[in-house]
ZAMARGU-4260 file (C-alpha; in steps of 0.2 Angstrom, whole numbers, plus 5000, padded with zeros to 4 digits):
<rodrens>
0) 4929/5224/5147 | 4941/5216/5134 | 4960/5219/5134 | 4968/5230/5119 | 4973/5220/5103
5) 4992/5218/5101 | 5000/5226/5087 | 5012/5218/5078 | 5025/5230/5085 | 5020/5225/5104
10) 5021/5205/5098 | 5041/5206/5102 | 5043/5216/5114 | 5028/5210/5126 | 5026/5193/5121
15) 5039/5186/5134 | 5029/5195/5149 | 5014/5188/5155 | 4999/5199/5157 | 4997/5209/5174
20) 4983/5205/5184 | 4967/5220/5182 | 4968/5233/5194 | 4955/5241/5205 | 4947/5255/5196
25) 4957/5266/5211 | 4972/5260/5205 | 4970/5263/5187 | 4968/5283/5192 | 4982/5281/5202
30) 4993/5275/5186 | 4986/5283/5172 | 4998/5296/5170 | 5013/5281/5169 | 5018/5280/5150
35) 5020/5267/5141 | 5032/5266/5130 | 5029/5247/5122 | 5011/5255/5115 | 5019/5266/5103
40) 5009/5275/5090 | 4996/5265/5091 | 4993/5272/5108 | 4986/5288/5103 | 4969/5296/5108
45) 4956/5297/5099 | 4950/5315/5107 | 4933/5318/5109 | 4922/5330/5116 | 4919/5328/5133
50) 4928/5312/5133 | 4938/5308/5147 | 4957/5309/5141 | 4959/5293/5149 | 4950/5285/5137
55) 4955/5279/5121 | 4936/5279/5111 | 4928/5279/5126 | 4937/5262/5132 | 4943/5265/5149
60) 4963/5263/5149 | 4971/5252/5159 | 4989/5255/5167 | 4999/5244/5155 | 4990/5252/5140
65) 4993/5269/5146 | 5000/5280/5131 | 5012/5294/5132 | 5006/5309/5142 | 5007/5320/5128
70) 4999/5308/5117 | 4985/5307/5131 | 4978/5323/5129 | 4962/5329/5125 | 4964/5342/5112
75) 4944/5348/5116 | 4954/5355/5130 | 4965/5366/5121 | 4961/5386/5124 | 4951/5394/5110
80) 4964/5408/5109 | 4977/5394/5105 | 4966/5384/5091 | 4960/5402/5081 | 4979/5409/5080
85) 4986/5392/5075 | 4971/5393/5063 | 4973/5410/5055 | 4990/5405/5050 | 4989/5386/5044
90) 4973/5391/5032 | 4988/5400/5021 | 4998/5388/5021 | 4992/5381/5003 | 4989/5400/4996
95) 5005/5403/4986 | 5006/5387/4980 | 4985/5388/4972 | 4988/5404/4967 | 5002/5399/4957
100) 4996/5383/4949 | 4980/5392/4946 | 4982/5408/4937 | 4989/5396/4924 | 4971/5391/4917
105) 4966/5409/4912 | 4980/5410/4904 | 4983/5395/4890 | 4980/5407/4874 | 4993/5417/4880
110) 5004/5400/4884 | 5001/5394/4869 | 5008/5410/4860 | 5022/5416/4869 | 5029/5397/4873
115) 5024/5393/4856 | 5016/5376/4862 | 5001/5364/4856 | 4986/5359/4866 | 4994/5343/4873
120) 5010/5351/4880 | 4998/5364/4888 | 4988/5349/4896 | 5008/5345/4902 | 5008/5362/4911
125) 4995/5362/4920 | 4998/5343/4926 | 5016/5346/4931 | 5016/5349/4948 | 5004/5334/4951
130) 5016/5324/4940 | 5029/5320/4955 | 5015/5321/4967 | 5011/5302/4959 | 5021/5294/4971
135) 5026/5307/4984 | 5010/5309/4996 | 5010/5292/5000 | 5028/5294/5005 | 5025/5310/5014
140) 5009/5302/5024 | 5019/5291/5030 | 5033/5303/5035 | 5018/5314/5044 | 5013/5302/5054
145) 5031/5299/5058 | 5039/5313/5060 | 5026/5326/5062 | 5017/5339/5051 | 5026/5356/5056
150) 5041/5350/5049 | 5035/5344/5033 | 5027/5361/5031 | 5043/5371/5031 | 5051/5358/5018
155) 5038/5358/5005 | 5036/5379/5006 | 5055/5378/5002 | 5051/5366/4985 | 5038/5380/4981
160) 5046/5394/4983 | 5063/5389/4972 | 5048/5379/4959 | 5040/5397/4960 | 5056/5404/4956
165) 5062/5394/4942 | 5043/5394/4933 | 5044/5411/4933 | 5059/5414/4925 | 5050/5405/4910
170) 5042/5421/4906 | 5061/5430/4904 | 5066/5417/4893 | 5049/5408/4887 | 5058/5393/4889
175) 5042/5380/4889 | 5054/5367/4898 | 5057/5379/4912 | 5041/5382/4917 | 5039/5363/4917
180) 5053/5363/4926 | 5048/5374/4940 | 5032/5367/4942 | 5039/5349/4945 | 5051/5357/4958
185) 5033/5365/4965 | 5024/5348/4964 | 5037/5340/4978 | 5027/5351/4990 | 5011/5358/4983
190) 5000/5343/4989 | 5010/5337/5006 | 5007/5357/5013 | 4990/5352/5009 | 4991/5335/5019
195) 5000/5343/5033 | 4987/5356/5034 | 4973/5342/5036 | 4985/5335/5049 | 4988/5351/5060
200) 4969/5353/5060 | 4966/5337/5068 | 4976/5341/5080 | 4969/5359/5084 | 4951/5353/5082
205) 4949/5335/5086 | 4936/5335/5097 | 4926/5348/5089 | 4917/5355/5072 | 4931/5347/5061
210) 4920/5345/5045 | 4916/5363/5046 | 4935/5368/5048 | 4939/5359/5031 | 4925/5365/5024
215) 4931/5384/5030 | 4948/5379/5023 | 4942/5373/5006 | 4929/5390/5004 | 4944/5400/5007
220) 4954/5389/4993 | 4938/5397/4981 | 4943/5413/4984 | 4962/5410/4981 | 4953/5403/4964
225) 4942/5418/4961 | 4958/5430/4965 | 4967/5419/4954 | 4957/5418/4937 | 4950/5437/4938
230) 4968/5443/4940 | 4978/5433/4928 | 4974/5441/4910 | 4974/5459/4921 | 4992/5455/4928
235) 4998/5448/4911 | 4996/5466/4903 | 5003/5476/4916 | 5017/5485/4906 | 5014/5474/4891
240) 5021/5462/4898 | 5016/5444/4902 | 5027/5437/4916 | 5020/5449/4929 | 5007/5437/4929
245) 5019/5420/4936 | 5030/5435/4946 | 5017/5440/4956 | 5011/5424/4964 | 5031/5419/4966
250) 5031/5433/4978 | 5016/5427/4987 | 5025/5409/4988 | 5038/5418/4997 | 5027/5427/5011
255) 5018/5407/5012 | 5037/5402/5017 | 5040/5416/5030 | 5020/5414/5039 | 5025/5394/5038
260) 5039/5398/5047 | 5030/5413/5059 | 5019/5397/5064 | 5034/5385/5070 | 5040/5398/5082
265) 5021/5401/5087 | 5020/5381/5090 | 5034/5380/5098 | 5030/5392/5111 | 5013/5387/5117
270) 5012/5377/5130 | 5021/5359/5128 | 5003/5348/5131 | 4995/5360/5118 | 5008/5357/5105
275) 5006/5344/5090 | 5021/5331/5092 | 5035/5331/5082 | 5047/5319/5077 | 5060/5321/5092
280) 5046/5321/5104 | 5042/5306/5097 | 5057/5296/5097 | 5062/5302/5118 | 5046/5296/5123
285) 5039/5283/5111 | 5056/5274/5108 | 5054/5278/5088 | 5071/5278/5085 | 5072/5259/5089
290) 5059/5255/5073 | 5063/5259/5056 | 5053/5268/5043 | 5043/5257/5035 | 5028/5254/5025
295) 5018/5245/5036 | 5004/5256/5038 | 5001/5254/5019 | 4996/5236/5023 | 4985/5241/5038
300) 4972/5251/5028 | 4956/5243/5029 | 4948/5238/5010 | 4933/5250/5011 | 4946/5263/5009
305) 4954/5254/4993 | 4936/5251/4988 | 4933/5271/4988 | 4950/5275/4979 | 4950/5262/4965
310) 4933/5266/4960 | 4935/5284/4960 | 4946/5281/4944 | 4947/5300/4934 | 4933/5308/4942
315) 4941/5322/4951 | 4952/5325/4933 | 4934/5327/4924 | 4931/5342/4935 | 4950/5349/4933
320) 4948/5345/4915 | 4933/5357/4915 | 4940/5370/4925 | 4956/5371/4917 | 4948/5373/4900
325) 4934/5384/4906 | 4939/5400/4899 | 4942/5394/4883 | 4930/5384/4881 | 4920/5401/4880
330) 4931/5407/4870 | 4932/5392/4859 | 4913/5391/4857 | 4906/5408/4859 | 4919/5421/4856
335) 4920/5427/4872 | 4934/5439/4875 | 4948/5430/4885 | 4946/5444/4899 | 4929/5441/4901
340) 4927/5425/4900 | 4944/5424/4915 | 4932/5435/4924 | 4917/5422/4920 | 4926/5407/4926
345) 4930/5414/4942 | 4913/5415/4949 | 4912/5395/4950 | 4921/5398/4964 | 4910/5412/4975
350) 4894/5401/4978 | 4905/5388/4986 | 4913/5401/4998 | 4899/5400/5009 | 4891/5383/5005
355) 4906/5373/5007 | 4907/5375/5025 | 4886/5374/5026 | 4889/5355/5018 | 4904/5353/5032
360) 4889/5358/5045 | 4878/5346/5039 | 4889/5329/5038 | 4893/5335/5056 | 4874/5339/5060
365) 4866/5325/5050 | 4877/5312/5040 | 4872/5307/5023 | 4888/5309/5014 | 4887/5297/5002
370) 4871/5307/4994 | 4882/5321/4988 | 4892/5309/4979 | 4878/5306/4966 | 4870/5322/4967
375) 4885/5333/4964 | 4888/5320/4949 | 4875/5324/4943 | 4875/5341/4940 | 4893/5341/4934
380) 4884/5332/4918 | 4872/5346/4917 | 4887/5355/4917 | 4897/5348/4905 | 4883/5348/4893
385) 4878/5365/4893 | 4895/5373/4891 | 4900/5362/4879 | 4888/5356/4869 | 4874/5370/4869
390) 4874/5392/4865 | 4866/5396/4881 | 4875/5409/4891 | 4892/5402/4900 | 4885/5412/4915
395) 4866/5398/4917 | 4881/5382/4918 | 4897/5390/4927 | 4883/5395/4941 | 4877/5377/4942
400) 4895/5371/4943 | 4896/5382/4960 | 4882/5370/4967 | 4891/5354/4964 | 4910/5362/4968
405) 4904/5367/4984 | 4904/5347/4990 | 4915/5340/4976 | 4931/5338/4986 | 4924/5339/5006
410) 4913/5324/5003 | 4927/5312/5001 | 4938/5323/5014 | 4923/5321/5025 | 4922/5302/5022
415) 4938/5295/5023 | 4941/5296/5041 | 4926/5286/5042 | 4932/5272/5031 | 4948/5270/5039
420) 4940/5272/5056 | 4960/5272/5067 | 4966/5290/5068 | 4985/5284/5066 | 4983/5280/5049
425) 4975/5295/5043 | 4990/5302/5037 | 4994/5287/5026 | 4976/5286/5019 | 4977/5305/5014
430) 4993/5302/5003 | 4985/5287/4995 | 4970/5298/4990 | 4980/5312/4984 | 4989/5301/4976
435) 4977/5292/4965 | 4969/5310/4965 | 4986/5317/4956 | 4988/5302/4945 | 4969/5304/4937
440) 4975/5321/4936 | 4989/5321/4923 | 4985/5309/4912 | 4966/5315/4910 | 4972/5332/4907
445) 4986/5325/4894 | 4973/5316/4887 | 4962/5328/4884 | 4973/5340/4877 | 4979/5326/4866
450) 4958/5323/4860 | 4958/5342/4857 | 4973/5342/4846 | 4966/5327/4835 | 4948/5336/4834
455) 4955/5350/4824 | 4954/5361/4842 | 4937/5358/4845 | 4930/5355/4864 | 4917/5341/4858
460) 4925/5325/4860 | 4935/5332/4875 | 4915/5334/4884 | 4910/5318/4876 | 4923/5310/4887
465) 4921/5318/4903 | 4902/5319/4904 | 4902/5299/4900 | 4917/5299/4917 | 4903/5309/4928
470) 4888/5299/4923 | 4898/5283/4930 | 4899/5293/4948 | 4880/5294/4949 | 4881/5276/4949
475) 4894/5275/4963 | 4883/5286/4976 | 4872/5272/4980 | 4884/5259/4977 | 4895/5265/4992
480) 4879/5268/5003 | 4874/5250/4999 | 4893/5244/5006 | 4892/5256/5020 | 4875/5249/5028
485) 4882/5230/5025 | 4903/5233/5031 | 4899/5250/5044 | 4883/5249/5050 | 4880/5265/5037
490) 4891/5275/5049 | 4892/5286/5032 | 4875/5291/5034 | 4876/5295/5053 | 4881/5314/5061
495) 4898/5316/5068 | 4892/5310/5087 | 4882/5296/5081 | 4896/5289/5073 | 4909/5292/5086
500) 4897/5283/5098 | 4896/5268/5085 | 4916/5267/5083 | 4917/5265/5101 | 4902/5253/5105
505) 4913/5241/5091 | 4929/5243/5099 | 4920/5239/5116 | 4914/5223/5110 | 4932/5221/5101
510) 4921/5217/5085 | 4928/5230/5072 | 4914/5233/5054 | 4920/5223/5042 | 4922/5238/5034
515) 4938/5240/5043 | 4945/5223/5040 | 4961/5221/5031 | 4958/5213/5014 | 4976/5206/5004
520) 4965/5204/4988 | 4958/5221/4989 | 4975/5228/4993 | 4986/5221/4981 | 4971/5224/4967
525) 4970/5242/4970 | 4989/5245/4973 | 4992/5238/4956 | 4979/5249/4946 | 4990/5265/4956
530) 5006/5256/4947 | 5000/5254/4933 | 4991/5271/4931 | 5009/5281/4938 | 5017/5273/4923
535) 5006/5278/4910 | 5004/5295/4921 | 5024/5296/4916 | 5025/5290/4900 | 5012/5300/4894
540) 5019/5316/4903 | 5036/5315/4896 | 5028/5310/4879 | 5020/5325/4877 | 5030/5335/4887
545) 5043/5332/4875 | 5031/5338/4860 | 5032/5322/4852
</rodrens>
């Protein structure tokens, strides 16, 4: 059985030991409980079911790679009771936050009116949150994975609740550079609370159907949306009056704070070995407060992840682009009445509520993720076409777009553990991809409202762009599969077990894919596309912004 791999933080505190002699296998069940404290975080325990918790991926441990003791256990082990009240209570985490950011969409005619703003500044709007969110997820990965995810949870409700506040005070003054303003305040937590959500479920569910929670978590983020876009134009009359409609979702920002913080307390009264760790944990028992922050796990992302990320330039803003402009599209192009056609866009959102966490079944059951990547693209172009380009009822396309919605998002959520294949670093990883995912976001959406406002208002150009963006994605579907069979042994195509069982059979034979190999080239390649595309991300932001 081969010995762990140094890490670079082990090189200097264990390179002027020699190594211990291998003791019998009595002896290692004797010691296994000892801690370690020179393994640090890369000690962690990959929990599986049925794995022993002495095993890190199925390698037997030996004493001097012992991890913590609370880093050592099996979350599979953690009582039912325990997982489904933490659960019932991290799922909302998010809610406020959607709610807010999405009633917004129904409502651009009314934006445009009462702020008195053009096409472009609305595109500003409904970018603004993610306009921070640039560069912030990769910071706050980082910080999760250092710190701990309860923590970050209360400070980014806190951003959301006093953005929520300031936003909606836009609507008392219709101030446009308010409701900017709140939003930005909003963005510093909007998309770490998700990322601290993915990280608590890990913890609670490592070990079980994890696809299917975050396909259960991403159904309940469609009814949020359906809640959101067939309640906006009805609260925007209530009394004649159209700030109930940013008021209302404020308040529910506030109960999101209060139920983050209801969860804390539950956390911190479970029992100890059942608890996620935090930050102080951390530091007594892994010696944290000896290293400093750094950006180190930035560098130790393997180039199939960068791959996935560079590549999936503006395709997640094609979809936003759509959905953000979906109720006046069909006003735009059919004369749909804005109530109806709020009411329309909202059943996008019901087919996926049940088959988003059927698709988190399947990658679990059967694999094949990287299909869904060109089949979901393709229908989005269907899509596309038909509500923008044809007469035919908004109702035949917006029901198509429930298909492809449904594994939109989850297929990469369900991927990227694969591709980065070390748990430590998943935290990292998800605030790269949310990252890039932001970035695409606001300057499409500027863009497009930028095409809209030099095509006299009309939607055509605007479709032109996005359906030629999808029709690249069909291509990337096989491409990834084809990069998959030759760096991970198609480990994207394999069911959750299968590819657990693989992951371990590589780290026995200390051959890792070449999948998971570091690449400089790759890195610094795909880094500097990121740079680049936040600096035009916040040039054309503050352009627009501005109205100029």
């Amino acid at each position: 059985m081969p010995s762990r791999t140094p890490s670079v933080e082990d090189v200097d505190e264990t390179s002027s030991t020699s190594s211990p002699p291998i003791p019998s296998s009595s002896s290692i069940d004797e010691k296994c409980a000892a801690p370690n404290p020179t393994l640090g975080h890369l000690g962690k325990i990959t929990s599986l079911a049925g794995q022993s918790p002495n095993d890190i991926d199925g390698v037997p441990v030996l004493p001097g790679d012992v991890p913590p003791e609370d880093a050592s256990f099996d979350q599979a082990q953690i009582p039912l009771r325990y997982r489904l009240l933490a659960f019932s209570m991290i799922i909302f985490f998010s809610t406020g936050s959607s709610y807010y950011e999405n009633v917004l969409s129904p409502l651009k005619s009314t934006l445009l009116k009462e702020l008195k703003i053009n096409n472009a500044q609305y595109g500003a709007v409904s970018s603004a949150s993610n306009l921070i969110n640039t560069i912030l997820p990769i910071i706050g990965g980082i910080g999760m994975d250092y710190w701990g995810a309860t923590y970050a949870a209360i400070i980014s409700s806190v951003f959301i609740t006093v953005g929520a506040v300031v936003g909606a005070a836009a609507a008392n003054t219709n101030h446009y550079q308010l409701l900017i303003g709140g939003l930005i305040i909003m963005g510093f937590g909007s998309t770490i609370i998700e990322s601290t959500q993915s990280k608590l479920y890990a913890h609670w569910f490592s070990g079980g159907q994890l696809a299917f929670i975050f396909g259960v978590d991403v159904a309940w983020g469609r009814v949020v949306n359906i809640i959101c876009k067939s309640t906006a134009v009805p609260l925007s009359e209530i009394n004649g009056w159209w700030g109930w409609a940013l008021w209302i979702p404020t308040i529910v920002t506030a109960l999101n704070l209060a139920l983050v913080l209801l969860y804390w307390a539950y956390e911190r009264n479970v029992p100890r070995q059942y608890r996620p760790k935090l930050g102080r944990e951390a530091r007594d028992k892994e010696k944290w407060d000896r290293r400093k922050f750094a950006f180190r796990s930035l560098l130790q992302l393997p180039k199939f992840f960068w791959i996935l990320c560079g590549t999936q330039i503006f395709q997640n803003s094609a979809v936003s682009v759509y959905t953000s402009n979906l109720a006046d599209i069909q006003t735009a192009t059919r004369g749909t009445s804005k109530l109806a056609a709020g009411y329309n866009s909202s059943l996008q959102s019901v087919i996926p509520i049940v088959l988003t966490p059927i698709v988190g079944l399947f990658f679990d059951r059967f694999g094949w993720r990287m299909i869904f990547v060109s089949a979901t693209a393709a229908l989005y172009v269907v899509v596309f076409v038909l509500i923008g380009l044809t007469k035919v009822h908004p109702l035949a396309p917006i029901l198509i777009s429930s298909f492809a919605l449904s594994s939109n998002a989850l297929t990469f959520i369900a991927a990227i553990p694969v591709l980065v294949g070390d748990d430590s670093l998943l935290g990292t990883a998800f605030g790269v991809w949310k990252s890039f995912q932001n970035v695409n976001t606001t300057i499409l959406e500027v863009a497009a409202g930028a095409i809209q406002d030099r095509s006299g208002g009309s939607y055509n150009n605007v479709i032109y762009l996005i359906v030629a963006i999808k029709s690249l994605e069909v291509v990337w579907g096989p491409v990834y599969d084809f990069l998959d069979g030759r760096w991970l042994a198609h480990s994207l195509r394999l069911p959750e077990k299968e590819r657990l069982a693989l992951r371990r059979e590589a780290k026995e034979r200390g051959e890792p894919y070449s999948g998971w190999h570091v690449s400089k080239k790759v890195r610094c390649t795909v880094m500097g596309q990121l740079g680049a595309m936040i600096v035009v991300a916040w040039v054309v932001y503050i352009v627009y912004s501005l109205g100029t």
